[in-house]
DRENPA-3360 file (N, C-alpha, C; in nm, 2 decimals, always signed):
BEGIN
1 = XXXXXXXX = +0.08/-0.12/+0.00/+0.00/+0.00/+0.00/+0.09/+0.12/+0.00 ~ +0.05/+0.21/-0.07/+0.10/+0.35/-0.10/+0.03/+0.46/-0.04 ~ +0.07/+0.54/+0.04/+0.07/+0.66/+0.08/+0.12/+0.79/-0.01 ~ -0.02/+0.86/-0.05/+0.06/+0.98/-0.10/+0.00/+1.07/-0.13 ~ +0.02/+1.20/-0.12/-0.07/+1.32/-0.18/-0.20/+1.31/-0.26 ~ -0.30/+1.38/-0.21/-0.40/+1.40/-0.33/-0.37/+1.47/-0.42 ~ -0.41/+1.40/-0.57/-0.40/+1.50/-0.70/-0.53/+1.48/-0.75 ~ -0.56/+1.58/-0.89/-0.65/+1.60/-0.90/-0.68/+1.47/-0.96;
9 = XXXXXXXX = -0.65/+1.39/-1.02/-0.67/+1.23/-1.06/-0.78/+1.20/-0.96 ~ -0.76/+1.24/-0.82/-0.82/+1.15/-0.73/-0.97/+1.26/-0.71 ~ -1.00/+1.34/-0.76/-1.12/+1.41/-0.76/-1.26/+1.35/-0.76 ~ -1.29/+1.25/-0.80/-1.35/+1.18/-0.80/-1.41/+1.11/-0.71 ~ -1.27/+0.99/-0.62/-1.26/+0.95/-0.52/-1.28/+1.01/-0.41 ~ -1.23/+1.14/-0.42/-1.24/+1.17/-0.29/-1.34/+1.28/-0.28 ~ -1.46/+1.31/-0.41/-1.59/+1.37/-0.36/-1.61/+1.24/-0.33 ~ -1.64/+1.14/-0.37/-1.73/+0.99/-0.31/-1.72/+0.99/-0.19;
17 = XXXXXXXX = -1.60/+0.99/-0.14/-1.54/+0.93/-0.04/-1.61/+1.05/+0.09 ~ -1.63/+1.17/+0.05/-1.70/+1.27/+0.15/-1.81/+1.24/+0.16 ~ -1.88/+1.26/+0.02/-2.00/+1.17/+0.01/-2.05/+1.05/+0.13 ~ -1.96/+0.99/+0.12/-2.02/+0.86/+0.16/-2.00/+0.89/+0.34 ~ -1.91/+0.96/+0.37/-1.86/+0.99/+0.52/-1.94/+1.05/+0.57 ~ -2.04/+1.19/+0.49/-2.15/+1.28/+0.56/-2.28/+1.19/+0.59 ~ -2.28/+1.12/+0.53/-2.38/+1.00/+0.46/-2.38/+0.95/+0.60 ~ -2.26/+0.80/+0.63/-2.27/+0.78/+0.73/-2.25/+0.81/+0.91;
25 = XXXXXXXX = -2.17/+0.94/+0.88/-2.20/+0.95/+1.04/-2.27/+1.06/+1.07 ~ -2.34/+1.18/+0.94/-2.46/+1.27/+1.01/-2.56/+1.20/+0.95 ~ -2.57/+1.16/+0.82/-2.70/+1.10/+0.77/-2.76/+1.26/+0.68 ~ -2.60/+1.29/+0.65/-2.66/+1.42/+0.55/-2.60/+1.42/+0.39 ~ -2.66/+1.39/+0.25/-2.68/+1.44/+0.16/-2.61/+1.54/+0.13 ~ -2.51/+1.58/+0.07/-2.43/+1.69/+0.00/-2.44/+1.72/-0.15 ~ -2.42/+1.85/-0.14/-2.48/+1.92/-0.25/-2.32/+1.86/-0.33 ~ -2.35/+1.81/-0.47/-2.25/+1.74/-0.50/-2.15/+1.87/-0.58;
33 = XXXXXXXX = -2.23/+1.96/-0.61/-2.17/+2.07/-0.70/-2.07/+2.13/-0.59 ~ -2.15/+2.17/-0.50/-2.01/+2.24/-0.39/-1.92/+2.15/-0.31 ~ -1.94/+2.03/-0.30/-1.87/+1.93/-0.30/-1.72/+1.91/-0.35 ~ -1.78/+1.93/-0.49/-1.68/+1.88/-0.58/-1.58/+2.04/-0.61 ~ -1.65/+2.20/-0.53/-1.58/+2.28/-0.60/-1.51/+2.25/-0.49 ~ -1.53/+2.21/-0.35/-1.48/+2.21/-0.19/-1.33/+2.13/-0.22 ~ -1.37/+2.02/-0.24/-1.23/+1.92/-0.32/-1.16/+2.01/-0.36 ~ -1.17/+2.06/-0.51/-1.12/+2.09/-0.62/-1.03/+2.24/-0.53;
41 = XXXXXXXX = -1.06/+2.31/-0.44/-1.04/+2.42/-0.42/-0.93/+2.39/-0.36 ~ -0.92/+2.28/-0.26/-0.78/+2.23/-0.16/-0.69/+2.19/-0.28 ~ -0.73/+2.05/-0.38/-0.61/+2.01/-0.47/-0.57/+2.11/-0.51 ~ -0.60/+2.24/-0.58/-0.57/+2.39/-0.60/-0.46/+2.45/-0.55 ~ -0.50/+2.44/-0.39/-0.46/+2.51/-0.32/-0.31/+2.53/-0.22 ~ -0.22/+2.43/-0.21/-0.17/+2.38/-0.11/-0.11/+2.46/+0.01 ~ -0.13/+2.58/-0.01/-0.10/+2.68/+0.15/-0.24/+2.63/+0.18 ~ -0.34/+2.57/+0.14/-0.47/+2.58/+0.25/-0.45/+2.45/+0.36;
49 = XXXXXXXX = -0.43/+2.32/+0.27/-0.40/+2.21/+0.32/-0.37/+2.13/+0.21 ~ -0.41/+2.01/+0.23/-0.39/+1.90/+0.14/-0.44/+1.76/+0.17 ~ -0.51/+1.68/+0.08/-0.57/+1.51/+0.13/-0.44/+1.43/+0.09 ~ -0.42/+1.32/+0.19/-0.37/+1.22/+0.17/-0.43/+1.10/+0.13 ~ -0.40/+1.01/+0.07/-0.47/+0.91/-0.01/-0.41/+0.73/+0.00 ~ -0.49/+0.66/+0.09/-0.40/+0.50/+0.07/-0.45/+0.49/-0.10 ~ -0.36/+0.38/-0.14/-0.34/+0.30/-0.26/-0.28/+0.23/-0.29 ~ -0.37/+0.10/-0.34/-0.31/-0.01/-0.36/-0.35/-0.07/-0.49;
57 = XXXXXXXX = -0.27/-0.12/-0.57/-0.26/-0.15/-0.69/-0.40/-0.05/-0.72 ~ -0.36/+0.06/-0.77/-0.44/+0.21/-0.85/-0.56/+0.22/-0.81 ~ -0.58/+0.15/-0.70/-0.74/+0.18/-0.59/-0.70/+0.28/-0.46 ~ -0.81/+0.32/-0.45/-0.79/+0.41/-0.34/-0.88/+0.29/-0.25 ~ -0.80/+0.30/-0.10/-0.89/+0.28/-0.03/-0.92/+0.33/+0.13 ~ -0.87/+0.47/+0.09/-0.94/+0.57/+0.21/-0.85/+0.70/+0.21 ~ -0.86/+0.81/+0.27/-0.80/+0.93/+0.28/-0.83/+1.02/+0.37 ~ -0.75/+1.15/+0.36/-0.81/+1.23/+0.49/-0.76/+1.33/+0.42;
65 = XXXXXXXX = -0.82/+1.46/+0.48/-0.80/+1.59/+0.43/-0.73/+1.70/+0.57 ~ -0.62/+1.75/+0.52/-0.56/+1.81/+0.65/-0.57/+1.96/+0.61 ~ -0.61/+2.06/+0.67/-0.58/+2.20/+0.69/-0.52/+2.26/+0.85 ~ -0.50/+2.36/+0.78/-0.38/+2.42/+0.84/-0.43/+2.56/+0.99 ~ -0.41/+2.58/+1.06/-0.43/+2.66/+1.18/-0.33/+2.71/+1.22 ~ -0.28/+2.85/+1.19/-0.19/+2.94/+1.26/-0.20/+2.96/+1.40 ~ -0.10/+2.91/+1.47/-0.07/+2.94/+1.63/+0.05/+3.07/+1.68 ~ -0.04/+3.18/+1.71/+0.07/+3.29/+1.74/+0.14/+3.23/+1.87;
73 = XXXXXXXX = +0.09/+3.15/+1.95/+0.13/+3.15/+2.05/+0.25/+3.00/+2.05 ~ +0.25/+2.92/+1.96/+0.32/+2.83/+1.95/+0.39/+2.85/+1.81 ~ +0.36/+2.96/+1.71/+0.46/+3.01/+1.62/+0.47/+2.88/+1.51 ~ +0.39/+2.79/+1.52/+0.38/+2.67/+1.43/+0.18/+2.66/+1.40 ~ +0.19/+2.57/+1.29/+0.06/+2.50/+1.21/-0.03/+2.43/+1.29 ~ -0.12/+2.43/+1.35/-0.15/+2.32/+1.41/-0.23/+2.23/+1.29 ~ -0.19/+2.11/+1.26/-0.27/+2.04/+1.16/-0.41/+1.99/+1.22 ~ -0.51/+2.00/+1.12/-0.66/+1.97/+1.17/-0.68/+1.88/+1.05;
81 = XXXXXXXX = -0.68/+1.73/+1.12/-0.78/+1.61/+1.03/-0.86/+1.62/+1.02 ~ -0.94/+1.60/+0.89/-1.10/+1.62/+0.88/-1.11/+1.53/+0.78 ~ -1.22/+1.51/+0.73/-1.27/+1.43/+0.61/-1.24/+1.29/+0.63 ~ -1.19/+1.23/+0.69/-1.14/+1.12/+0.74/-1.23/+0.98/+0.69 ~ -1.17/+0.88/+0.59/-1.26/+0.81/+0.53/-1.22/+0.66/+0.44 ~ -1.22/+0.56/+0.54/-1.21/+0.39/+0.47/-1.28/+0.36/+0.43 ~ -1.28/+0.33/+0.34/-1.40/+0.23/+0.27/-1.42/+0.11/+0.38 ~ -1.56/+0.07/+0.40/-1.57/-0.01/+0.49/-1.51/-0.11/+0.50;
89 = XXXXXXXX = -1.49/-0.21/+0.36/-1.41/-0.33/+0.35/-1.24/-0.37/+0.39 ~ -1.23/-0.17/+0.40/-1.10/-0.19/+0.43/-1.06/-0.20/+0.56 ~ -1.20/-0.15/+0.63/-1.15/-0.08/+0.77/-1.07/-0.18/+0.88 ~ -1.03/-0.15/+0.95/-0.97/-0.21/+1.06/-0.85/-0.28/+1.02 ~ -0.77/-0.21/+0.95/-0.65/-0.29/+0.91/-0.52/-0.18/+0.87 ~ -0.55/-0.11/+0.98/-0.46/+0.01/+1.03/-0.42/+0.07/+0.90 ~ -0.50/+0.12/+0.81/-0.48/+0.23/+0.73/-0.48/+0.34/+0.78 ~ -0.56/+0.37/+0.83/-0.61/+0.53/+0.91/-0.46/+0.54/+0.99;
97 = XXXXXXXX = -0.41/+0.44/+1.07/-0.28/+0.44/+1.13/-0.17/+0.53/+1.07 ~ -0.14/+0.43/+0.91/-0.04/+0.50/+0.83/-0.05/+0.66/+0.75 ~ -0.20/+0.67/+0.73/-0.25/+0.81/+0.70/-0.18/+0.92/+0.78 ~ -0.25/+0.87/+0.94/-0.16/+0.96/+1.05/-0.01/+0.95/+1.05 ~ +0.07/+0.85/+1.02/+0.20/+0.82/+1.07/+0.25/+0.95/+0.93 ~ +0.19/+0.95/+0.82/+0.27/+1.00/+0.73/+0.22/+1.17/+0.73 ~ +0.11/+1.22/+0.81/+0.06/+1.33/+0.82/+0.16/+1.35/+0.93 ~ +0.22/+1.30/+1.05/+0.33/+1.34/+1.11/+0.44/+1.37/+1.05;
105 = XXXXXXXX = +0.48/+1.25/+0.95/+0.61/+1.30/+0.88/+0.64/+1.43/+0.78 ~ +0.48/+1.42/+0.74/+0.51/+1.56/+0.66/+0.49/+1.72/+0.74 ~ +0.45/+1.67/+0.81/+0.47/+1.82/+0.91/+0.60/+1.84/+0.98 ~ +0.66/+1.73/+1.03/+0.76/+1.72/+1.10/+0.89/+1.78/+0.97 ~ +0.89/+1.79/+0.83/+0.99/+1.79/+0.73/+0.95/+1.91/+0.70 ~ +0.81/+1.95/+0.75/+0.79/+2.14/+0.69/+0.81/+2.22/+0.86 ~ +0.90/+2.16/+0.97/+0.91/+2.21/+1.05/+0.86/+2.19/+1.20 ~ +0.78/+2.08/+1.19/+0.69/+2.06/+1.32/+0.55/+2.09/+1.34;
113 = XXXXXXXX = +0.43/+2.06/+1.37/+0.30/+2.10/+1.39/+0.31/+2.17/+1.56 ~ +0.20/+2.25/+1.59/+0.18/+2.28/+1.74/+0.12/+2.17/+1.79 ~ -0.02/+2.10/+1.69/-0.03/+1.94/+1.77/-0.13/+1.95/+1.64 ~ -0.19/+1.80/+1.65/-0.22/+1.75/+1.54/-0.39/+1.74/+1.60 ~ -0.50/+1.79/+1.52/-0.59/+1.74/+1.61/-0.70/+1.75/+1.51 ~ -0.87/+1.71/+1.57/-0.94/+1.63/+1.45/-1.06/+1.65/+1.51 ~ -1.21/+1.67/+1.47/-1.30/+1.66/+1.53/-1.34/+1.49/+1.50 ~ -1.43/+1.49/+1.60/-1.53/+1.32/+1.61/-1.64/+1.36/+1.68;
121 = XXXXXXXX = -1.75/+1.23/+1.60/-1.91/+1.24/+1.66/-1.82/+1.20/+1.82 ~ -1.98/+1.25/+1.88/-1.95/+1.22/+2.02/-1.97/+1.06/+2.04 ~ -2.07/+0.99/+1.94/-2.12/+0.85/+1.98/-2.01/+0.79/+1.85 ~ -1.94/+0.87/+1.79/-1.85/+0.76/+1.71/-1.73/+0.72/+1.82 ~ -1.78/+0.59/+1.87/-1.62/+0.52/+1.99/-1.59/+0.44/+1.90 ~ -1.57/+0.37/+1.79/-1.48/+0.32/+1.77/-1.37/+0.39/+1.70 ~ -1.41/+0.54/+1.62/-1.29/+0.60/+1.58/-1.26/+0.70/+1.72 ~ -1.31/+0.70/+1.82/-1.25/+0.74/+1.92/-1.13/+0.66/+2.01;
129 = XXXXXXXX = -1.17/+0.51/+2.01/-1.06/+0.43/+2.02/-0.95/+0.43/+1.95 ~ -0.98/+0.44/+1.78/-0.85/+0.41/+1.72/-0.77/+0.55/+1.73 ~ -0.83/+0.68/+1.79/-0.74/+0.80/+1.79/-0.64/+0.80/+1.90 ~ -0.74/+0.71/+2.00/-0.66/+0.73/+2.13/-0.55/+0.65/+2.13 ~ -0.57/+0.49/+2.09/-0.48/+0.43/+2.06/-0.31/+0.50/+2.00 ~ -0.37/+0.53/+1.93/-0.23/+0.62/+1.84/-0.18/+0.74/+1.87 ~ -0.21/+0.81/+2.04/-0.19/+0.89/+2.12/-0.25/+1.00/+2.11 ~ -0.37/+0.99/+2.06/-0.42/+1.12/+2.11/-0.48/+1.11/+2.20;
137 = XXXXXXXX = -0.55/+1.26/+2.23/-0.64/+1.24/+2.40/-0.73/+1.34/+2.34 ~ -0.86/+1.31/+2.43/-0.95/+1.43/+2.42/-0.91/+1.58/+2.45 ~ -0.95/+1.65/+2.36/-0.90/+1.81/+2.41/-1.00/+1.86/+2.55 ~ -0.92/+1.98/+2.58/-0.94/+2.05/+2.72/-1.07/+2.17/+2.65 ~ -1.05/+2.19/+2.48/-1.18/+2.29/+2.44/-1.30/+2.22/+2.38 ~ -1.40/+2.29/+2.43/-1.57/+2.27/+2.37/-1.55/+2.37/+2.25 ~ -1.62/+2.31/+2.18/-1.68/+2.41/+1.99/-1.77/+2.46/+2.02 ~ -1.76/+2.61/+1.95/-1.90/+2.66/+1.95/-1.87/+2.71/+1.84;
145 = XXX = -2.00/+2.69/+1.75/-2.05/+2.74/+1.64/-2.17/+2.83/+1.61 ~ -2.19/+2.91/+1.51/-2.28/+2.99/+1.44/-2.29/+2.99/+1.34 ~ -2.40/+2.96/+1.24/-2.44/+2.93/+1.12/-2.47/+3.05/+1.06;
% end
């Protein structure tokens, strides 16, 4: 299995792949057009962030999308996992593992992250297990949002 940047090759894959993630853990439908500009805007972009992508013999079979958070106070990136997404047949066979291991390494070679961190449903525990497992911990902040 291969670890490596999203390109726009993978535009496809990885609107599905959001698709299919809003789908199952809010049970929400996405507008596929802004979807696909949302994708298209990061492969675009790479000061914004960038998706990483497993692959094995020219299938994808899961990825994640990282953006970027300026810390004046730690003078580094903090990277934010989002989009986070195995195809179910793949799951449990520490791909999500290697995604993280190499989302370390590439921060670590642009200088270091302030810390690496991700939102999760509150009732999703099994990706709460596999976060903790690989050393994260629950954060000390609550979200608040306005629409």
């Amino acid at each position: 299995m291969q670890i490596r940047k999203g390109q726009q090759s993978d535009l496809g894959a990885l609107v599905q792949f959001n698709q299919a993630m809003a789908n199952e853990t809010e049970g929400l439908s996405l507008d596929q057009q802004i979807l696909t500009q949302g994708v298209q805007t990061l492969l675009e972009n790479p000061a914004r962030g960038f998706y990483l992508v497993a692959e094995e013999a020219g299938e994808i079979l899961g990825s994640l999308m990282v953006t970027f958070e300026w810390s004046d106070w730690r003078a580094k990136d903090y990277y934010w996992i989002q989009s986070v997404y195995i195809r179910p047949e793949n799951r449990r066979q520490g791909i999500y593992a290697k995604l993280y291991q190499s989302v370390k390494q590439i921060a670590e070679k642009a200088g270091g992250a302030a810390s690496f961190r991700l939102y999760v449903e509150q009732e999703n525990h099994k990706a709460q297990k596999t976060y903790e497992a690989l050393g994260m911990k629950q954060s000390y902040y609550l979200m608040y949002e306005e629409k």
